[in-house]
C-alpha positions as a Markdown table, in Angstrom:
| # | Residue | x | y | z |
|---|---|---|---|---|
| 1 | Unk | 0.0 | 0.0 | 0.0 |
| 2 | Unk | 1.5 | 3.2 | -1.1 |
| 3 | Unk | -0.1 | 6.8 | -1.1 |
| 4 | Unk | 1.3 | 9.4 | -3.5 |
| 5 | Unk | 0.8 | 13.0 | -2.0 |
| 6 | Unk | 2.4 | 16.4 | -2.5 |
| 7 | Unk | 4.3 | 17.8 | 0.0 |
| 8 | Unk | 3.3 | 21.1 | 0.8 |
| 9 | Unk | 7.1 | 21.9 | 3.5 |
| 10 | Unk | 10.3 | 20.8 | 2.8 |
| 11 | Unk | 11.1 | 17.8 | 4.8 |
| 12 | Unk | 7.8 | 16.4 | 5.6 |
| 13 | Unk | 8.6 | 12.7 | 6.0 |
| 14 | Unk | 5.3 | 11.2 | 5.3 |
| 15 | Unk | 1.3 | 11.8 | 5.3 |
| 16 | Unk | -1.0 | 11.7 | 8.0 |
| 17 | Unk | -3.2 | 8.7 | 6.5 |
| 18 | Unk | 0.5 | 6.8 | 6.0 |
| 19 | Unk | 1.7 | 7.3 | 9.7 |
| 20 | Unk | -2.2 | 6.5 | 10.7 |
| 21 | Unk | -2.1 | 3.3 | 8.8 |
| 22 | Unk | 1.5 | 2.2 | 8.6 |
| 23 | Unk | 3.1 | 3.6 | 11.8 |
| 24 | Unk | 6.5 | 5.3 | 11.2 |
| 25 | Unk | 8.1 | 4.0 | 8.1 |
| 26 | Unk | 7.5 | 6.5 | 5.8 |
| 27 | Unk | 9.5 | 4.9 | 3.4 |
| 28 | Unk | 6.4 | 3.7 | 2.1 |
| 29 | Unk | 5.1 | 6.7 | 1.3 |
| 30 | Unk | 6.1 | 8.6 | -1.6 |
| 31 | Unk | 5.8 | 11.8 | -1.3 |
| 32 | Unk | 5.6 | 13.9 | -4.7 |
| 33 | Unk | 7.8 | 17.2 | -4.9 |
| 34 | Unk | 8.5 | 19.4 | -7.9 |
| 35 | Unk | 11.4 | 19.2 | -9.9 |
| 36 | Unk | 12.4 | 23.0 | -8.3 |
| 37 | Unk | 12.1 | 21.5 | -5.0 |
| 38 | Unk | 14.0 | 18.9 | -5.4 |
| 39 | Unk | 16.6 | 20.7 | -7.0 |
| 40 | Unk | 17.0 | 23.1 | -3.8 |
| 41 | Unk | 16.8 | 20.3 | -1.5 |
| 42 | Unk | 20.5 | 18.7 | -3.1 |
| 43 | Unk | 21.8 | 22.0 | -3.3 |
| 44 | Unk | 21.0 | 22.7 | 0.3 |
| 45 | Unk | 22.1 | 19.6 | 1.3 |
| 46 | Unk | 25.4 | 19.9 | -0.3 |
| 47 | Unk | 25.8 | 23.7 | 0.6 |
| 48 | Unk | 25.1 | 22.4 | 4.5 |
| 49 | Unk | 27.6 | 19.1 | 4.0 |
| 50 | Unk | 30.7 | 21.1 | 2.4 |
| 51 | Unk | 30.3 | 23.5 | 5.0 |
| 52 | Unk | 30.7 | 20.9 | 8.0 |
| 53 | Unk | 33.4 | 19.4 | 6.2 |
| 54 | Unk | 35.6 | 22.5 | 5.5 |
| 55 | Unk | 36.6 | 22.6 | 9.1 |
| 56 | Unk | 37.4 | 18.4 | 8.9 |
| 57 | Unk | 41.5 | 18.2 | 8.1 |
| 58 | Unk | 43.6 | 14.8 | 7.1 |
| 59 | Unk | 46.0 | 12.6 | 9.1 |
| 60 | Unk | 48.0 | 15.6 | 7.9 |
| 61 | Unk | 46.5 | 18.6 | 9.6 |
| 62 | Unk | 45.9 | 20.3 | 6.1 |
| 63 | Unk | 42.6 | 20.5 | 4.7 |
| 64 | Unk | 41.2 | 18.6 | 2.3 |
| 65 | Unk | 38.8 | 19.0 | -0.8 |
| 66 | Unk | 36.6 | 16.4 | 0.2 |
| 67 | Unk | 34.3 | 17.7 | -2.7 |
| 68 | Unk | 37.0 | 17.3 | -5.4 |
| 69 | Unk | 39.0 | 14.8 | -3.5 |
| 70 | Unk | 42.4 | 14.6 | -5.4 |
| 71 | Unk | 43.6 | 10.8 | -5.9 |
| 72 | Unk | 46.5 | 12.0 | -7.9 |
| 73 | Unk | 45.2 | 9.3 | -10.3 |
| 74 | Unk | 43.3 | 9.9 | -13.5 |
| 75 | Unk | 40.2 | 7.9 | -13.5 |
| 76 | Unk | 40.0 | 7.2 | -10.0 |
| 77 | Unk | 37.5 | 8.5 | -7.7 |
| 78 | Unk | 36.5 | 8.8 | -4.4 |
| 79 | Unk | 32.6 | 10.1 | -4.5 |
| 80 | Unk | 30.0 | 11.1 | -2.2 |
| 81 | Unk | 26.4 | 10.6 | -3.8 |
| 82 | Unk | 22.6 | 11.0 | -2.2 |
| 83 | Unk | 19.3 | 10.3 | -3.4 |
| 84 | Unk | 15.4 | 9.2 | -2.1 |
| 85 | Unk | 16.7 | 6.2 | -0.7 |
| 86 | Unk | 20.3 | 6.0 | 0.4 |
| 87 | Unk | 23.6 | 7.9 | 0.7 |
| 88 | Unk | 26.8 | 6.6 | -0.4 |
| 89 | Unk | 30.5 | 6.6 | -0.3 |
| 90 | Unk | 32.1 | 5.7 | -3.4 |
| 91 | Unk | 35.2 | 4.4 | -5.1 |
| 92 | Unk | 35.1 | 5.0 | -8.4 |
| 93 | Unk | 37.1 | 3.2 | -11.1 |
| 94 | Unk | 36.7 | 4.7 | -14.3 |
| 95 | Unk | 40.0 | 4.1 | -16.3 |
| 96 | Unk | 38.7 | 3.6 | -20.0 |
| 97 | Unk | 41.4 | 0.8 | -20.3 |
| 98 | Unk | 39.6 | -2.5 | -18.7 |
| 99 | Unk | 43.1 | -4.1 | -18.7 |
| 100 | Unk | 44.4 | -1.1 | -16.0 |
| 101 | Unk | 40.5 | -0.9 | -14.6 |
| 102 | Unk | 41.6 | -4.4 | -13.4 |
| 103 | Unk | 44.8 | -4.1 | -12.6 |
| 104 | Unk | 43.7 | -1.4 | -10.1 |
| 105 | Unk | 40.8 | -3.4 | -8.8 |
| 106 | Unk | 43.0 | -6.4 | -8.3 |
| 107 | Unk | 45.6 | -3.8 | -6.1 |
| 108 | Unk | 42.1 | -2.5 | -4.4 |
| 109 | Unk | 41.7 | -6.6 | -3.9 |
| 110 | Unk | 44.7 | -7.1 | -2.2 |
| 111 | Unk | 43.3 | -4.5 | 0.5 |
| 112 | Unk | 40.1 | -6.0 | 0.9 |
| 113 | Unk | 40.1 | -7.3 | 4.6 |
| 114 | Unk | 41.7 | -4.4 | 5.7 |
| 115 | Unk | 38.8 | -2.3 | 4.2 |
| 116 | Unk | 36.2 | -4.4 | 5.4 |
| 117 | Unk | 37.8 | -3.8 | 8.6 |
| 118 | Unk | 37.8 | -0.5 | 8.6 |
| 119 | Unk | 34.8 | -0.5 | 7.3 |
| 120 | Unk | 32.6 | -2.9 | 9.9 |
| 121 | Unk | 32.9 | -5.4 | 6.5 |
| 122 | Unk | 29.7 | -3.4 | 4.8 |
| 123 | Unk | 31.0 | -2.4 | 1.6 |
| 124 | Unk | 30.1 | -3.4 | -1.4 |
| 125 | Unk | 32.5 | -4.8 | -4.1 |
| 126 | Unk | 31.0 | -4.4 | -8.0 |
| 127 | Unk | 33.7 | -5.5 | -10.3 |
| 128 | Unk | 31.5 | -4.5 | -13.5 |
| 129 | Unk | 29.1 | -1.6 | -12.5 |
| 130 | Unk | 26.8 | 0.7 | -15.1 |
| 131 | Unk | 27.6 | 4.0 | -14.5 |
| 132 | Unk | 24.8 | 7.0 | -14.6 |
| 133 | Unk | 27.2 | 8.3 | -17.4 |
| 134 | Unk | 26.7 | 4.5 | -19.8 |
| 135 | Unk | 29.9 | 3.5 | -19.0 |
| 136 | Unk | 31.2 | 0.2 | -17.1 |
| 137 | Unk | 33.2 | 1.0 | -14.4 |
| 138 | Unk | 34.5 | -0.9 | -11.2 |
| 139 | Unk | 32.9 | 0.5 | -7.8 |
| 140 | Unk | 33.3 | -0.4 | -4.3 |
| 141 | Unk | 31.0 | 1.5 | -1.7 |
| 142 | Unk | 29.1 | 1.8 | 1.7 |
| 143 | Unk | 25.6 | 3.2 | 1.7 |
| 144 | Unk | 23.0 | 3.4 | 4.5 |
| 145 | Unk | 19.6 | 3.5 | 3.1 |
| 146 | Unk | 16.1 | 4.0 | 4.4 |
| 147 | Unk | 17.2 | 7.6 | 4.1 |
| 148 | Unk | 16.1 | 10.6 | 1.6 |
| 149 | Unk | 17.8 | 13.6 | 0.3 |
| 150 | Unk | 14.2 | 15.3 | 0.2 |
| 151 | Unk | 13.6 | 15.0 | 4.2 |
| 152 | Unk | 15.2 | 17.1 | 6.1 |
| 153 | Unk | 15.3 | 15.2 | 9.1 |
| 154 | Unk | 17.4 | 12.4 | 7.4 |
| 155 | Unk | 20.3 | 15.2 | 6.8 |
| 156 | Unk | 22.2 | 14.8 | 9.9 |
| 157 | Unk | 22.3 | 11.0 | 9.6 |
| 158 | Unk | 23.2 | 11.4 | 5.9 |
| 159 | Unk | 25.6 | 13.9 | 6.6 |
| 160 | Unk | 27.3 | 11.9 | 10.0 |
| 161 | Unk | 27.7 | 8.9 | 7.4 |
| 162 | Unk | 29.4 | 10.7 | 5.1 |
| 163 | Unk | 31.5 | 12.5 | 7.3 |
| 164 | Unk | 33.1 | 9.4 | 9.6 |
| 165 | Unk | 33.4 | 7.3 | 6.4 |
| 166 | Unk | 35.0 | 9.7 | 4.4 |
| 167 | Unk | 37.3 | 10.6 | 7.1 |
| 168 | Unk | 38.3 | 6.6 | 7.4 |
| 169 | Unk | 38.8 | 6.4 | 3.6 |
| 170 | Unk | 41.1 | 9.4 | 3.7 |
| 171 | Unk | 43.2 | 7.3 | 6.6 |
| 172 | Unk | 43.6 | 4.5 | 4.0 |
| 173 | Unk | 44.4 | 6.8 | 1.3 |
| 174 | Unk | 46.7 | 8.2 | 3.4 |
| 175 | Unk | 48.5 | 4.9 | 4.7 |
| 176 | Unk | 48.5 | 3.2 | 1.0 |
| 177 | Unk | 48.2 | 5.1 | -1.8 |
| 178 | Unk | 51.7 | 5.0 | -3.1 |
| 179 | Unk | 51.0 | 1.9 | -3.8 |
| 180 | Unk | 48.3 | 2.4 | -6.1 |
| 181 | Unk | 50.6 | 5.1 | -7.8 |
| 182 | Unk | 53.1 | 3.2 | -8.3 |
| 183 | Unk | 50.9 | 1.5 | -10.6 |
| 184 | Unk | 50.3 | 4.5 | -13.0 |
């Protein structure tokens, strides 16, 4: 059972007939908002995010441009997304070469107890993934769902996520990326 409705404030996180017959998860509600609205709600929620993390620094005590984070690899990515039902952390593998796309995802392999350690073991490993853009890329991520960009209320949990986990994956970056650029 799922009710469509308009929502009238920013954040709303489900209808009144929805909480009345489904208790708290809104999630089954979908709640219709305009393409305007939406488009202030990730630019708001971006704005607020960037401006929590300009004060987070590395290992290093320098800041970082966790925004544009610099791999100093071409085609490698580390990405921060958010939609209406999860927010993730990414790592992106987009060298147009498959032979070097695996050769890095093989290295990113060799890691992959230590990440799922530092990572509570909940990332996700997708050797072949289709991109938003058409292209197949390699991706390993960490996404909490039951969250939306559109409610309000979910940014602080969205934005926490981010935050901690980005913070760990510039620790590994830090510890053991010359040995991904030795691979260049």
């Amino acid at each position: 059972m799922t009710c469509v409705m308009r929502a009238d404030n920013i954040g709303q996180s489900a209808c009144q007939a929805c909480l009345q017959t489904m208790g708290r998860n809104h999630y089954l509600c979908s709640i219709m908002y305009s393409k305007e609205e939406k488009k202030n709600n990730k630019l708001l929620f971006w704005s607020r995010l960037e401006d929590q993390m300009m004060h987070l620094k590395n290992p290093h005590g320098t800041k970082v441009n966790w925004f544009n984070y610099n791999t100093k690899i071409n085609h490698l990515y580390f990405r921060m997304e958010a939609d209406e039902k999860a927010v993730r952390l990414c790592i992106d593998l987009q060298f147009p070469d498959t032979g070097v796309r695996e050769v890095f995802w093989e290295q990113f392999e060799e890691f992959k107890d230590l990440l799922n350690d530092r990572f509570k073991g909940k990332l996700i490993w997708l050797k072949e993934y289709e991109h938003d853009n058409g292209k197949t890329i390699s991706r390993i991520y960490l996404e909490r769902g039951e969250v939306n960009i559109n409610n309000q209320k979910d940014w602080d949990k969205m934005h926490l996520f981010l935050k901690l986990n980005f913070v760990k994956l510039d620790q590994f970056w830090d510890e053991f990326s010359e040995v991904f650029l030795q691979l260049k």
